[in-house]
N, C-alpha and C positions, 0 to 999 in steps of 0.2 A: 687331717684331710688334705687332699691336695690338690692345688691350687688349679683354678679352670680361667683359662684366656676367653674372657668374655667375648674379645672383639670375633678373635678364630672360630668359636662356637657360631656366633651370627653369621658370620660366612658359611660354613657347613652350612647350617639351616636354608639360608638364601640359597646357596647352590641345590643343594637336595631340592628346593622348591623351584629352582627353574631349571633344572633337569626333567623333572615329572612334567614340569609344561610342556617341555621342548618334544619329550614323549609321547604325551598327549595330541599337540599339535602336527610331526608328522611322520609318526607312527612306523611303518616302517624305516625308513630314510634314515632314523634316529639310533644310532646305534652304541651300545655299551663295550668299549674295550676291553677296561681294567675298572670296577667300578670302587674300588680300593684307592687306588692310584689317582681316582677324576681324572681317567684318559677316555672320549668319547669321540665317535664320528659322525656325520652327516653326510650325506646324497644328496647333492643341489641338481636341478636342472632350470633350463632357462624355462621348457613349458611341461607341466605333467604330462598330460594326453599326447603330443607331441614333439620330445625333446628333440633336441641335436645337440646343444653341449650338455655335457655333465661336468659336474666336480665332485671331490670329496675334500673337506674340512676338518682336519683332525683338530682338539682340544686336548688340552691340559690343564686343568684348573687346578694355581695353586693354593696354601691351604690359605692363604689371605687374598682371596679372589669372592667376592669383588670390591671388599672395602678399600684395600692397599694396592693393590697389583693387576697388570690383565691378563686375562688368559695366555697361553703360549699355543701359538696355534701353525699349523702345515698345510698347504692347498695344494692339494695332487690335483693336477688334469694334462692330459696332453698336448692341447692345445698353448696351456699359459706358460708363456715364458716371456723374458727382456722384458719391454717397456710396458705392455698388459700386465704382468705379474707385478712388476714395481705399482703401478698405478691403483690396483686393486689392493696390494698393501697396504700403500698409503690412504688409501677408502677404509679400511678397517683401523688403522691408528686413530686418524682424523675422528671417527665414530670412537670410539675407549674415549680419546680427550675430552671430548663434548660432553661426555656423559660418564665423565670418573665417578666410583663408587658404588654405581648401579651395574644392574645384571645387563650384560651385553650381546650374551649368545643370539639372541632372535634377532636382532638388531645386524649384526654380523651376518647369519645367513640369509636374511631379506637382501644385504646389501649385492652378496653374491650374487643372488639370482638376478639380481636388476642387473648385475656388470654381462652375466651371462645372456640373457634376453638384449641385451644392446651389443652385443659381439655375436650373437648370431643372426642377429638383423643387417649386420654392416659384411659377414664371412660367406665365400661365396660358397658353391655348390660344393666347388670339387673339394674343400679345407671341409666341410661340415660330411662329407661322403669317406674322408683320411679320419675320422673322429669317429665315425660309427664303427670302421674295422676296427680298431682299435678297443674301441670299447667291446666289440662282441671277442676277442681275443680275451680281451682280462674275464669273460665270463665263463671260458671254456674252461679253466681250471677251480671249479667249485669247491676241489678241496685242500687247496692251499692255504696254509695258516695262517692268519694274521703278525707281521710281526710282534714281537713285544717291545709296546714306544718306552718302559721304564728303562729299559739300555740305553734313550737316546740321552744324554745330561742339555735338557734342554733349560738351561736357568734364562730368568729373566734379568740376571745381575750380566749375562754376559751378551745378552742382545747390541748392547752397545757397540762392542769390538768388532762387529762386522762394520760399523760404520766409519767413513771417512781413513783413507789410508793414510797409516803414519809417514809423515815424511824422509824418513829415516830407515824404513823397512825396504827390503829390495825384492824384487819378486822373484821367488824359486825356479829352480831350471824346471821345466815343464818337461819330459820324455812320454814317448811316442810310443805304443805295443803293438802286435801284429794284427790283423782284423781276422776275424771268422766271420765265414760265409754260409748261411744254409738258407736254402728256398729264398731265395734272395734278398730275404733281411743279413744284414751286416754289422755287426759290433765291435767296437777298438776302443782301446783302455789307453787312458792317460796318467801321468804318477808325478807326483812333484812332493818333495818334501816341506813339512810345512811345522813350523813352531809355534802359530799365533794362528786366531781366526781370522785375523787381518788379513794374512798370507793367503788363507783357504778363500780369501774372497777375491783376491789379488788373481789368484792362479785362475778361479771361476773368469774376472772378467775378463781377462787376457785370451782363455779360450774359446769364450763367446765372440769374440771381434772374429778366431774363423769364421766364416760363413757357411761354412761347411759344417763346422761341430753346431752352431748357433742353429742350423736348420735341419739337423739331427731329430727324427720324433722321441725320443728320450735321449734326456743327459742324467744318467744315474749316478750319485756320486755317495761314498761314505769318506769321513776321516777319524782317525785317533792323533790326540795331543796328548805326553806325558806331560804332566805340571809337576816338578820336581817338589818343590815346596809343602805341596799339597799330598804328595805322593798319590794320584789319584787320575784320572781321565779325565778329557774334554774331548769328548765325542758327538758325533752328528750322523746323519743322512738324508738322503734326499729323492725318493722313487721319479719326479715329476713324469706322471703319470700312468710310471708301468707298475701299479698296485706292488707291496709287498718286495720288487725287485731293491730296496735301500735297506731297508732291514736284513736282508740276505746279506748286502754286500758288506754291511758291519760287522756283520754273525761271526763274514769271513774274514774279517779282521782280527777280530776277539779272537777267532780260535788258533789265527796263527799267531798272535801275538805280539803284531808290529805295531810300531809307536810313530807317531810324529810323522806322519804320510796320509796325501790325500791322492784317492782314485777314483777317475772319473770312466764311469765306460758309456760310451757313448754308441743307440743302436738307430740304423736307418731301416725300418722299417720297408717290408717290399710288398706286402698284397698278401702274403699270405702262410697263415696263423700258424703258428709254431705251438701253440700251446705251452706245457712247462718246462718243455726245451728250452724257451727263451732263458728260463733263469739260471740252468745248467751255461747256456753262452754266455751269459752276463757274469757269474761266479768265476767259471775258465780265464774268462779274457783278461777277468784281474791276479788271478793267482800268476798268470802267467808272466804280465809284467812286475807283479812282487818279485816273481825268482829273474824274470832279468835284471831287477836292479837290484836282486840282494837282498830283498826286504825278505825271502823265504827260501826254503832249501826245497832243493829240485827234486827232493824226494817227494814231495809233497803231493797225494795222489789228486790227480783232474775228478772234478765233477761228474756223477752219472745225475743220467734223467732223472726224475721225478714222479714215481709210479703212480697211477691214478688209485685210489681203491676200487678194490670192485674189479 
């Protein structure tokens, strides 16, 4: 007979059971990814009846979650970025530690909503007015496909390495790609080579001190790291907040097959809604600067639109 991880089982069990609560309680909002996988998302607003921010909360419960480990989680919104997104981080650590070994998720998005209700109490008209286009944008393409989070390698052994830069590591040359321009949203892709998530973090904070990239309404970014040793990936993305546009921009990594490179394309939003254009720009802008620096061969045909069904 073979042998059963008692601890692992009671995790299952636990999670199964506050999965079905978290379902229970809010119904739609609650949504199943991968239910194989424990990849899950949520819809936070600051008020039902009358939101102005939104979020979405992805999950990853791993298979020792929650007696050993916490969740691995992603917070898409367009508004959060720099010192809100740190803050709100650290609001969700702070909560796991206090309450190691127990189920955390309800806990986690109460905490949201409360960050969100007190940021839209303090945002004035016209930021909470640049929130709603936006969100009615990501609604206009209803049949866009979720990406799939199991390509993302999100471990929680390697959360660490984004933290504190080694002294010793130098930060990669950053290069610059041309912008596309349509209906006067704007997007420009940035590329720097990277061997560590230190680096990946390195090159991020270095491009946020523009003020320009920094007040960008999406900074989309994917990277791949070869690990020699491991012969294996260390991969990421990051949509903040253009739904589904991170998963794409990985997809386009994967399929051209570059390694050890981080792209960031960053879009300025201008009034008015592109629909699944936008992710035809966002894919372009990076292929384009992959073949200027090499990272892919120019044969490599450009992005078409995005056909609606129907």
């Amino acid at each position: 007979m073979a042998n059963i991880d008692v601890g692992n089982a009671g995790d299952l069990q636990s999670q199964i059971e506050e999965v079905e609560a978290l379902s229970s309680i809010y119904g739609d909002e609650w949504c199943v990814i991968d239910e194989a996988a424990r990849i899950f998302c949520i819809k936070i607003t600051d008020d039902i009846d009358y939101p102005k921010l939104k979020a979405c909360l992805q999950i990853i419960l791993p298979h020792d979650y929650p007696s050993a480990a916490p969740p691995v989680y992603q917070i898409n919104a367009a508004w959060l970025r720099g010192p809100d997104r740190k803050t709100l981080s650290s609001s969700l650590e702070e909560l796991y530690v206090a309450n190691t070994g127990e189920s955390i998720l309800y806990l986690w998005v109460e905490k949201v909503r409360e960050f969100l209700l007190e940021k839209s109490q303090s945002t004035d008209t016209g930021e909470n007015r640049m929130s709603c286009l936006i969100d009615k944008e990501e609604e206009v393409v209803e049949d866009v496909e979720i990406p799939d989070y199991r390509n993302l390698k999100l471990n929680k052994e390697n959360i660490h390495l984004f933290e504190n830069h080694s002294s010793d590591e130098e930060l990669p040359p950053i290069k610059l790609g041309e912008t596309i321009t349509e209906r006067r949203s704007t997007f420009q892709p940035h590329l720097a080579p990277v061997v560590t998530p230190r680096q990946v973090r390195m090159v991020l904070d270095k491009l946020f001190e523009n003020k320009k990239i920094a007040s960008a309404t999406h900074n989309i970014y994917a990277y791949r790291i070869y690990c020699e040793e491991k012969q294996s990936f260390l991969q990421d993305c990051e949509d903040d907040g253009e739904t589904a546009a991170g998963g794409r921009l990985l997809h386009l990594l994967q399929i051209l097959d570059v390694r050890n490179v981080l792209v960031v394309v960053s879009r300025w939003y201008g009034g008015i809604l592109l629909g699944p254009d936008r992710f035809k720009h966002i894919n372009n802008s990076a292929r384009n600067i992959l073949v200027q620096e090499g990272y892919a061969s120019s044969a490599v045909r450009p992005f078409l639109p995005i056909s609606n069904v129907g």
